[in-house]
Structures are given as structure tokens and as C-alpha cells.
MIVEXFI-136371 format. One line per 5 residues: number of its first residue (from 1); their letters; for each residue y, z, x of N, C-alpha, C. Coordinates in nm, 3 decimals. Layout:
NUM	a	Y Z X Y Z X Y Z X; ... .
//
This chain:
1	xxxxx	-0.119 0.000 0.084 0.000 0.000 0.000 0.124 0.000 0.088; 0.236 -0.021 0.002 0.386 -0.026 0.101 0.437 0.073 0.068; 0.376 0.242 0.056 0.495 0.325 0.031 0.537 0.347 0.140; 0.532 0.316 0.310 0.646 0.350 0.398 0.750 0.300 0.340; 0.792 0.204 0.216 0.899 0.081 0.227 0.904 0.157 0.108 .
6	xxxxx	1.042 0.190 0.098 1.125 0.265 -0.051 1.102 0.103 -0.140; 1.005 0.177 -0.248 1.003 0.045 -0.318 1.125 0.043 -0.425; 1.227 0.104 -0.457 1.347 0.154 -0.542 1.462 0.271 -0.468; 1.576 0.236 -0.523 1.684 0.281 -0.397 1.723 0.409 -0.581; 1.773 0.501 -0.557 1.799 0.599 -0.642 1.896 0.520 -0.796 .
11	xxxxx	1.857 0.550 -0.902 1.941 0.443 -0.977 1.998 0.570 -1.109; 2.158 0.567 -1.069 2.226 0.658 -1.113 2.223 0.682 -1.279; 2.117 0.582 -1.352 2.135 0.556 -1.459 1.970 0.661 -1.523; 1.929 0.681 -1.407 1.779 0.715 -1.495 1.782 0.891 -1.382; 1.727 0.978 -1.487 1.712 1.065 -1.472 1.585 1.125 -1.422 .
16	xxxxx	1.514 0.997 -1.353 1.384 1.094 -1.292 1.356 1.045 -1.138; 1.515 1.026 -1.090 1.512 0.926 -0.911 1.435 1.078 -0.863; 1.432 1.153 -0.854 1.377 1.282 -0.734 1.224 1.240 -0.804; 1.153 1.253 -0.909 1.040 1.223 -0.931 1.004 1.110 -0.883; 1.047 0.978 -0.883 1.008 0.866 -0.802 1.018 0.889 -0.621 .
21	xxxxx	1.118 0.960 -0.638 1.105 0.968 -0.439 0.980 1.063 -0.419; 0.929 1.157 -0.492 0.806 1.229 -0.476 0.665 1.138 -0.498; 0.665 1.051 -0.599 0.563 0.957 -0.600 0.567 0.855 -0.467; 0.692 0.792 -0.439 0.708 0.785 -0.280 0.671 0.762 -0.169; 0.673 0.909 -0.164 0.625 1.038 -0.060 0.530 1.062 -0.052 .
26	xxxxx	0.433 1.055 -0.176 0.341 1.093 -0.188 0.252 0.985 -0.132; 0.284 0.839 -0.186 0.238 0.735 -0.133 0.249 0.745 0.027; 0.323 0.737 0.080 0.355 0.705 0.190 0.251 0.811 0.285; 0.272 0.897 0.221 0.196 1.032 0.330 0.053 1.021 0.307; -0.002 0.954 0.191 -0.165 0.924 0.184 -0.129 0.808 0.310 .
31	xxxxx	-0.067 0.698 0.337 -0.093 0.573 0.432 -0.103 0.680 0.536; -0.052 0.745 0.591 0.020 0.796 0.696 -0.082 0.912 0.713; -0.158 0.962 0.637 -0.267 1.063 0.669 -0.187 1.198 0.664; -0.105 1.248 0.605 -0.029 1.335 0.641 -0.107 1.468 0.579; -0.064 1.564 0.662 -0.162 1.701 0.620 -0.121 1.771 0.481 .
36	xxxxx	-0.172 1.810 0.421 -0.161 1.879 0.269 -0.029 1.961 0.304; -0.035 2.026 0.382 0.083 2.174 0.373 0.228 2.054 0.407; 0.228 1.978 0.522 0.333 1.906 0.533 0.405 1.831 0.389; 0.294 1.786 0.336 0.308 1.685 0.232 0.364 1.793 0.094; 0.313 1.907 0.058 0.404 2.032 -0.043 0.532 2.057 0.010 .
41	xxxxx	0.539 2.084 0.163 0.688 2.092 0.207 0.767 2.003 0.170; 0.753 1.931 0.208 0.816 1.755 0.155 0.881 1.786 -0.007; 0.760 1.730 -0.074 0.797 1.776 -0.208 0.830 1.908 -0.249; 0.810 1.983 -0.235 0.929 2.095 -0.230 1.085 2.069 -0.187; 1.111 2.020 -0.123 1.211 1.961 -0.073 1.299 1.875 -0.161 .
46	xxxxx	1.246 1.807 -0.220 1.300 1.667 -0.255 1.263 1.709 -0.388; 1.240 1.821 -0.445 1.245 1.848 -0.587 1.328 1.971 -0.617; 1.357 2.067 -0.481 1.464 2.115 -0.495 1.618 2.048 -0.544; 1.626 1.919 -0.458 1.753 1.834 -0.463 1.791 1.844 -0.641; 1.675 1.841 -0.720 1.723 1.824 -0.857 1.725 1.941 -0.944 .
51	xxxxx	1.754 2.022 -0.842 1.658 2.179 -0.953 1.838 2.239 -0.842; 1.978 2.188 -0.830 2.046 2.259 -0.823 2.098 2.280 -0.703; 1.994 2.216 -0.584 2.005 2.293 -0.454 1.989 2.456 -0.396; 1.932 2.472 -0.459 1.943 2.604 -0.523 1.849 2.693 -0.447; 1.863 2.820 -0.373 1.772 2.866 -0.355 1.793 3.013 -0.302 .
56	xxxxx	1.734 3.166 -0.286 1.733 3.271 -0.321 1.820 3.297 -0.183; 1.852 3.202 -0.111 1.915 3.236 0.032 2.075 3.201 0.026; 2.105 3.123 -0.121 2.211 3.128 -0.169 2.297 3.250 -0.185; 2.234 3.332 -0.240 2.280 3.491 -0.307 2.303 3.574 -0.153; 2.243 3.521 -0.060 2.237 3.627 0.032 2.343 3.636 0.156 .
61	xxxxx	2.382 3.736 0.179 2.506 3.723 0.311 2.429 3.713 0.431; 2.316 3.742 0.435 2.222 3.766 0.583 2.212 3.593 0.661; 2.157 3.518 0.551 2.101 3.390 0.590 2.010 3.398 0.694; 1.940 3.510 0.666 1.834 3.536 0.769 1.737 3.451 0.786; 1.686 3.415 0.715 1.555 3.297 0.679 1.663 3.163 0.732 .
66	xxxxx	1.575 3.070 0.810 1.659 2.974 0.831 1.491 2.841 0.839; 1.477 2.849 0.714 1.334 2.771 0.679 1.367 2.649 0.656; 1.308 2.526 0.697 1.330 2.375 0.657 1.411 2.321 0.549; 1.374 2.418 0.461 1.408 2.368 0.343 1.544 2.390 0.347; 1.604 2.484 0.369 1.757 2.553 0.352 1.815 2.430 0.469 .
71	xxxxx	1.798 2.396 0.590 1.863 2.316 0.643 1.850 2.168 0.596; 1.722 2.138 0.558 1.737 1.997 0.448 1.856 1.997 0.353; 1.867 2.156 0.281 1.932 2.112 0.128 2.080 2.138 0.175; 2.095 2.196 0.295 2.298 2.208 0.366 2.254 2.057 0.392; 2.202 1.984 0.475 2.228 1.886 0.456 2.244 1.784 0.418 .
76	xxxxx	2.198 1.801 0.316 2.210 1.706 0.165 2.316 1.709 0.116; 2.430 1.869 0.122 2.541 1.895 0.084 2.655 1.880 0.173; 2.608 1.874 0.283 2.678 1.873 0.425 2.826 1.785 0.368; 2.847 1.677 0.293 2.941 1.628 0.290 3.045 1.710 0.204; 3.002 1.824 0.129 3.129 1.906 0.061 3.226 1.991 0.148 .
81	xxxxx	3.113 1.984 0.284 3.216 2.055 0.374 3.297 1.972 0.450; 3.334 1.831 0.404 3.377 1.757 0.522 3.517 1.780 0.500; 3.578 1.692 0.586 3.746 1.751 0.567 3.823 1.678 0.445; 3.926 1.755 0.339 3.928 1.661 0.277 4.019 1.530 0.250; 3.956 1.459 0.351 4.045 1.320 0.319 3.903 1.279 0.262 .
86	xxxxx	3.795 1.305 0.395 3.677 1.260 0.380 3.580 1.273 0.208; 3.639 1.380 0.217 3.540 1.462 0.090 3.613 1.297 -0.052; 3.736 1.323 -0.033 3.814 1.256 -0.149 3.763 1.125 -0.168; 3.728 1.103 -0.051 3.663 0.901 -0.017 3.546 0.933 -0.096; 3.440 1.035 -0.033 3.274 1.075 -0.118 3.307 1.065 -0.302 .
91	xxxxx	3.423 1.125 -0.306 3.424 1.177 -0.421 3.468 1.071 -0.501; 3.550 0.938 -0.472 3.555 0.840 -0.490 3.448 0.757 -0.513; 3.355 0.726 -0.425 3.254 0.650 -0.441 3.127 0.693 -0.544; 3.118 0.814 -0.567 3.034 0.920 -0.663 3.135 0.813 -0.798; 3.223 0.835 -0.806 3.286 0.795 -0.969 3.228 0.613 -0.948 .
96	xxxxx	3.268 0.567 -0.867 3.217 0.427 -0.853 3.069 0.414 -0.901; 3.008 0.499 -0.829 2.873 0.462 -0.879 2.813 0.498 -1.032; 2.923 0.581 -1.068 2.875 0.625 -1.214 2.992 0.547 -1.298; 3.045 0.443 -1.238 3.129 0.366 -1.347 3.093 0.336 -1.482; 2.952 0.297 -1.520 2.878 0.302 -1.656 2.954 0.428 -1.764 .
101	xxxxx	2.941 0.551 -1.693 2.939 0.652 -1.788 3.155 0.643 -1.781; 3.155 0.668 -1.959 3.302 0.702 -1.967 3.365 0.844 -1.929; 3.527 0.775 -1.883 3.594 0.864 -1.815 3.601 1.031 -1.850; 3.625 1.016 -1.967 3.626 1.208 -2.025 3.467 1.192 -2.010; 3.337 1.211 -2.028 3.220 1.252 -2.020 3.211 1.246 -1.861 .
106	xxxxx	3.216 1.159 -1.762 3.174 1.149 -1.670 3.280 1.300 -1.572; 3.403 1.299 -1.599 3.510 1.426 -1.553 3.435 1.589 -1.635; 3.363 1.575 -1.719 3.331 1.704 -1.771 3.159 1.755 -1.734; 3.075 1.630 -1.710 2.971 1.627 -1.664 2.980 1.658 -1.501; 3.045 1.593 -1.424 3.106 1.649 -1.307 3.109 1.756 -1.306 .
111	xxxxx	3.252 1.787 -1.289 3.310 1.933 -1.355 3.179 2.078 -1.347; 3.068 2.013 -1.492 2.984 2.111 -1.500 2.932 2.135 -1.348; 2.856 2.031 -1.317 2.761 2.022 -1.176 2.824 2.118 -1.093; 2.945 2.080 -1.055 3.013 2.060 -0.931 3.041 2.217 -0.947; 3.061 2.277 -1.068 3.096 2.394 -1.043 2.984 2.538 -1.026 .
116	xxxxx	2.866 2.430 -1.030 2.783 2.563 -0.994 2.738 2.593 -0.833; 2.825 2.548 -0.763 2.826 2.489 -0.615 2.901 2.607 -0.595; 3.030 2.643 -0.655 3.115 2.735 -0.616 3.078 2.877 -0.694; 3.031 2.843 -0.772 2.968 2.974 -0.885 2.920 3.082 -0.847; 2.831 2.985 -0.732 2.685 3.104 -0.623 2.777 3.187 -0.537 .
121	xxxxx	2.683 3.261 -0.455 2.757 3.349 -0.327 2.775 3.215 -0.269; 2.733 3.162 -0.221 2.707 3.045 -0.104 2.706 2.865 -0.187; 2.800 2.842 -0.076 2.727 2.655 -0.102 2.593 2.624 -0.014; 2.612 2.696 0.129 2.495 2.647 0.158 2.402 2.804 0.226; 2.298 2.773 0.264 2.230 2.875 0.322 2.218 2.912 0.447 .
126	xxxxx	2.257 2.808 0.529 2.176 2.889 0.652 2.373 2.902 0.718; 2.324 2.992 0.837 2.438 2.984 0.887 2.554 2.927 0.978; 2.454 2.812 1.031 2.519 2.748 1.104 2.566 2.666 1.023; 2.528 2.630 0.864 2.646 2.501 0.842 2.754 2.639 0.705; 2.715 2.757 0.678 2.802 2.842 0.636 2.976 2.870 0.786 .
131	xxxxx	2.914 2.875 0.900 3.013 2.900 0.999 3.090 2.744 1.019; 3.031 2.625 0.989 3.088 2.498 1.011 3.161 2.440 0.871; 3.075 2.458 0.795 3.119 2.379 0.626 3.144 2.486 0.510; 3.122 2.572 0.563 3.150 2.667 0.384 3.277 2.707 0.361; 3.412 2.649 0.414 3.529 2.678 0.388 3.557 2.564 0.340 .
136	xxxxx	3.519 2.473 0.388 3.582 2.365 0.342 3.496 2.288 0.171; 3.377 2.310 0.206 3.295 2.318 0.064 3.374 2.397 -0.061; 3.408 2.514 0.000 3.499 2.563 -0.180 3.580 2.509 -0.176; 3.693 2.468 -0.082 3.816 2.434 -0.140 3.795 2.285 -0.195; 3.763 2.214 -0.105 3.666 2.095 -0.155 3.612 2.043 -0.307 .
141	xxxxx	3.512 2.135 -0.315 3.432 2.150 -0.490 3.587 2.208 -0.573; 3.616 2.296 -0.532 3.702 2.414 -0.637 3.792 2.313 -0.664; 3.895 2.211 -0.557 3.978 2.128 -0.635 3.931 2.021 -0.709; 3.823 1.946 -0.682 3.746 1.852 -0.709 3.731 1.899 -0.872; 3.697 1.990 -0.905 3.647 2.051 -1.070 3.770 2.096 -1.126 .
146	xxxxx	3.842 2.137 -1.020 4.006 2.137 -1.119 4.075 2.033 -1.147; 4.066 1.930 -1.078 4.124 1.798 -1.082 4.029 1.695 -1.244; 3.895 1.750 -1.246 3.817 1.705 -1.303 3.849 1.748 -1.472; 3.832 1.879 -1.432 3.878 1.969 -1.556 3.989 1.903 -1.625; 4.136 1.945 -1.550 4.245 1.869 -1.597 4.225 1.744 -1.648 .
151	xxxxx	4.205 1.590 -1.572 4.162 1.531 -1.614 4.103 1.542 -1.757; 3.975 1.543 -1.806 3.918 1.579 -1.856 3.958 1.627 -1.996; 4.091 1.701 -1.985 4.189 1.790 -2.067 4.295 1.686 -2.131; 4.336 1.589 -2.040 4.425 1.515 -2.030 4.349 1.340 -2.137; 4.269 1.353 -2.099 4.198 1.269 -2.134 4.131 1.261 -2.320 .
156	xxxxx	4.166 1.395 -2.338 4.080 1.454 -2.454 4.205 1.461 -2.557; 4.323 1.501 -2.514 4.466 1.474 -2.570 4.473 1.377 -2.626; 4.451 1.300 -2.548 4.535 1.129 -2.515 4.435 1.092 -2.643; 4.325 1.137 -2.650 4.201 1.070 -2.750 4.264 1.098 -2.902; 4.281 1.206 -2.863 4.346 1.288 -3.020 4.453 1.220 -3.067 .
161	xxxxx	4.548 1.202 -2.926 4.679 1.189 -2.999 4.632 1.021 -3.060; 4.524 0.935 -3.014 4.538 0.774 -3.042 4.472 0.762 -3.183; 4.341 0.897 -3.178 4.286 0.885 -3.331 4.392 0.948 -3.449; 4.493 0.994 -3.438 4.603 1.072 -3.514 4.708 0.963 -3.577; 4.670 0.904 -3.476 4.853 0.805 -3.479 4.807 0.626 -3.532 .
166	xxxxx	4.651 0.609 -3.513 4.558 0.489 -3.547 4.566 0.480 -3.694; 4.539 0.528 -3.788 4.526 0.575 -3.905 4.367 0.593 -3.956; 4.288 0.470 -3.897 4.179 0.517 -3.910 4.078 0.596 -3.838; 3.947 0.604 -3.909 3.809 0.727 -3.847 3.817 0.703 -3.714; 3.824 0.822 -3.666 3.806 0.827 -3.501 3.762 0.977 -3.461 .
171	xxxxx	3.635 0.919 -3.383 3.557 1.006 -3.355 3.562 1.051 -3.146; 3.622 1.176 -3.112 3.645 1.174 -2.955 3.492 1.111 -2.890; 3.430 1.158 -2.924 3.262 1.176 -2.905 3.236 1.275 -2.781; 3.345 1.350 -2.788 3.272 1.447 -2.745 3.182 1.564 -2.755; 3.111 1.552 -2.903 3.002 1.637 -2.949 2.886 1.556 -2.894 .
176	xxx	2.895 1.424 -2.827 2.800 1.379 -2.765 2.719 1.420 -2.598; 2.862 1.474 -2.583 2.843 1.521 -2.445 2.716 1.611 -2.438; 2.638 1.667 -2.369 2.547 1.759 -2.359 2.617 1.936 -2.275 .
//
């Protein structure tokens, strides 16, 4: 089989890209002979990415544990700590790629994500990218979701004031949102 060869690149429209990169992986590591425990790490890994980034070393000030996984998932995030001109370009191309979804849903769906980044004790876990990136990660996320928010606010007005002043049914659709 060709799972060394990503047979599909992540597609912002379907909600199960971390499950396909695990089928994958999975492929790839049967060609490749890869050992059972390597091959759970892996997927552990790459199913964290969708479960939040998330993990019990978040909560903690020690960052004592400095296990694969925690330096995979800072670096998955590694770009919230970048500086922000940089961050603003990322954060740019994120809306590009979700151009499909409309402007108020896509600023409030954001928004949600983005703010459970700043929510935790920690953006990331271990400490070498807490001493390199975790200053710049809140201010980073924190304006990013205020900018979003507003937006968002601004956007939801503007809806009101056009279904008010239209004369006819107009629906924001934002009871569609989740």
C-alpha cells in the first residue's frame, strides 16, 4: 500500500481530518513494521490535536513531565507564541482557509476555540516552550478572541440593523451556530 504517501492533505470542511491522519498512520506503520507501543504513541498524539490540545500538564506550574506528547502538542501550537506580526499573518491565512464558513459564525466559532487556549493555566506544557512562547501565546490568543468577539458583535448589529430597516423576514441565523 502507499500509506507512507498522505493520500489526503487535511480538508477544513470535514470534521474527521485527525481520524483520517490516524488511519494514515496506521497504514503507514503496518508498511513500515512499526512496534505496537510506538504506533499508540503516535495515535495518541494525533488524536490529542482534536480533543483540545489538552492535557493534565496544562493545569500544572511544575511542567515536570516533559513526555513526547507535551512537546508534539507545544509544537503544534508553537505558532501562538510567535511574535505578533507573525501570529497576525497565521491568523490571516486560518480565515482564508475557512473562507466557506460566514463571517459572524466563522468570528464566534473562532472566538470559542481560541479561547480555551487562554482559559487553562497554560497554553503549552513543557517548559522550554512556556519560558520561549507563553507570553506571547496569551497576548496573541487574548487579542485574537477580542478582535473576534468584537467583530462578531459588530457583525450581529449590522444584521439586525439590515433585517429592521429591509421590511421583510429576516432571520440572523445565528441560532444555527452550535
Amino acid at each position: 500500500s502507499s500509506g507512507i504517501n498522505a493520500e489526503y492533505g487535511d480538508d477544513p470542511k470535514r470534521s474527521d481530518n485527525e481520524e483520517r491522519s490516524v488511519e494514515a498512520f496506521e497504514r503507514c506503520a503496518e508498511d513500515l513494521n512499526l512496534e505496537s507501543d510506538l504506533i499508540r504513541d503516535v495515535v495518541e498524539m494525533i488524536t490529542t490535536t482534536s480533543t483540545g490540545h489538552h492535557t493534565e500538564e496544562h493545569e500544572s506550574d511544575s511542567s515536570r513531565r516533559a513526555r513526547d506528547i507535551h512537546y508534539f502538542l507545544d509544537f503544534d501550537l508553537a505558532i501562538l507564541g510567535a511574535n505578533p506580526i507573525e501570529y497576525t499573518l497565521y491568523a490571516r491565512k486560518i480565515r482564508k482557509e475557512y473562507e466557506h464558513v460566514p463571517e459572524q459564525e466563522f468570528c464566534e466559532r473562532r472566538a470559542k476555540i481560541m479561547s480555551r487556549f487562554v482559559d487553562r493555566k497554560f497554553v503549552f506544557a513543557t517548559r522550554e516552550f512556556r519560558q520561549f512562547a507563553e507570553e506571547n501565546a496569551q497576548k496573541n490568543v487574548r487579542s485574537e478572541v477580542e478582535m473576534l468577539r468584537g467583530r462578531a458583535v459588530h457583525l450581529q448589529k449590522a444584521s439586525l440593523h439590515t433585517c429592521s430597516s429591509g421590511g421583510g423576514e429576516c432571520k440572523s441565523g445565528i441560532d444555527d451556530v452550535e
